[in-house]
C-alpha positions in Angstrom: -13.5 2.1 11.5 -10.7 3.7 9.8 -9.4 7.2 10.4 -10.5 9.8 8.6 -8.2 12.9 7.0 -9.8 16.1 5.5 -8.0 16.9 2.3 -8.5 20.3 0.0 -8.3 19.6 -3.2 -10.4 20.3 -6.7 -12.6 18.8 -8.2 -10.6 17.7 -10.8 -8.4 16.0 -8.6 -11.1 13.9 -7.0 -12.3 12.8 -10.3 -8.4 12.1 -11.2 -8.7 10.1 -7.6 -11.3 8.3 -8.1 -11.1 7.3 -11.5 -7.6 5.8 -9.8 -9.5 4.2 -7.1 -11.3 2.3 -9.7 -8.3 1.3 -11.8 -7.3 -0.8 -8.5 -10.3 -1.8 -7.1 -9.7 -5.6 -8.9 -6.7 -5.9 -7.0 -6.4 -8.6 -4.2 -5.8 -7.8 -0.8 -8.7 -7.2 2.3 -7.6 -4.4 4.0 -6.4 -2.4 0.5 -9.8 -3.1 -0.7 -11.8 -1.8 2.5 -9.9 1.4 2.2 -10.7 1.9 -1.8 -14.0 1.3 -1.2 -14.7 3.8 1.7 -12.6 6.1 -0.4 -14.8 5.6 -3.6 -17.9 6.4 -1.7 -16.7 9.3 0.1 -15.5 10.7 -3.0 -18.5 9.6 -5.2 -20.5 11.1 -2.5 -18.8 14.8 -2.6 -19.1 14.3 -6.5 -22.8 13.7 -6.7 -23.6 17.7 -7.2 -21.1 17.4 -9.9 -23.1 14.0 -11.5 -26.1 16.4 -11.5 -24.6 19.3 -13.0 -23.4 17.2 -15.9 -26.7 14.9 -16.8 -28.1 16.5 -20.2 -32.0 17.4 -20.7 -34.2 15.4 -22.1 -35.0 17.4 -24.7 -31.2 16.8 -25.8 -30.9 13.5 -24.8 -33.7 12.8 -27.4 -31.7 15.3 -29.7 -28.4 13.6 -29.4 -30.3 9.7 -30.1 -31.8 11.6 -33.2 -28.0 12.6 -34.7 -27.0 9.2 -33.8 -29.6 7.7 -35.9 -28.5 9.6 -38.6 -24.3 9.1 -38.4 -22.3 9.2 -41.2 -24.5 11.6 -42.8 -22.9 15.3 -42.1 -25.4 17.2 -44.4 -28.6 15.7 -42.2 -26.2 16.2 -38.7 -25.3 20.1 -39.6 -29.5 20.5 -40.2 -31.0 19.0 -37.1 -27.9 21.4 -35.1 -28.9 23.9 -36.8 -32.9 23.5 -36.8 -31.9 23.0 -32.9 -29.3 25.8 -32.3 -30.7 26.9 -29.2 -30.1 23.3 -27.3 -27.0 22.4 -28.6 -25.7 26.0 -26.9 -27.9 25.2 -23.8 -25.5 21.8 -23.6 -22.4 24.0 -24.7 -23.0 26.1 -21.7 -23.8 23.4 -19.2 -20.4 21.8 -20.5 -18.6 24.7 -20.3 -20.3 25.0 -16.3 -19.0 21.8 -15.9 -15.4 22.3 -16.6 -15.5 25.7 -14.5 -16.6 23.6 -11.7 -12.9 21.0 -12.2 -11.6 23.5 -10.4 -13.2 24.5 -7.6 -11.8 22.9 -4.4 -13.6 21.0 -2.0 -13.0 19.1 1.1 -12.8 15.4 1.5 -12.3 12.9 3.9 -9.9 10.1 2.6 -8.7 6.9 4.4 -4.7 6.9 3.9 -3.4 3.3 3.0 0.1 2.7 4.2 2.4 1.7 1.4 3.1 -1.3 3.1 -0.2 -2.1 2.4 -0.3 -2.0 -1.2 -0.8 -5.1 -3.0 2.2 -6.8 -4.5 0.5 -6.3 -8.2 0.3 -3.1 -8.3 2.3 -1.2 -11.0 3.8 2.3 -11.5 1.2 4.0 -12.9 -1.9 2.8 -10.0 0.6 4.3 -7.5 0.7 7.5 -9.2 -2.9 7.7 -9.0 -3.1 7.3 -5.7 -0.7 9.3 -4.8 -2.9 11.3 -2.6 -3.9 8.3 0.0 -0.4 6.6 0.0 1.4 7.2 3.1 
């Protein structure tokens, strides 16, 4: 099994990370890919309260399908928001929960992949991603 090291960061950054993770996760190579993956789920894992957090109601997931239907047409959108003023703030203030949470820290464990390890197809901007597990 691969060792483990705790790292403080927010939550922001581990979303930054993992979206990262996933941007190389195509790329060859069996020891790179081992350590993405136990990466992804540790981090997917510690990012589960944050999945919650985010998932809408039903009541405005049934509200936001309704405005769909009716796209294009502004007058009939600025009605139903309006006939529904009190869910559309309920999701404003869940969002705005959300992005007050980005920056709280928390701890993770991440596997460390030596740069020798990278995979000879990687480019610039994958490295920066990473930057975190690159030693």
């Amino acid at each position: 099994m691969a060792k483990k090291e705790t790292e403080v960061v927010t939550i922001q950054q581990a979303v930054d990370l993992l979206q990262a993770l996933y941007g190389v996760q195509e790329l060859e190579g069996l020891k790179f890919a081992s350590k993405v993956a136990i990466n992804m789920s540790n981090i997917e894992e510690q990012l589960r309260p944050l999945d919650e957090k985010m998932k809408p109601s039903k009541e405005f997931e049934a509200f936001a399908k309704t405005i769909q239907e009716v796209q294009g047409d502004q007058e009939k959108i600025a009605e139903l928001e309006e006939q529904n003023a009190g869910l559309v703030e309920e999701r404003k203030n869940q969002i705005a929960e959300v992005e007050a949470m980005l920056k709280n820290q928390i701890e993770i464990d991440l596997v460390k992949i030596p740069s020798n390890m990278l995979p000879n197809k990687i480019n610039a901007q994958q490295i920066r991603g990473l930057k975190l597990l690159i030693v």
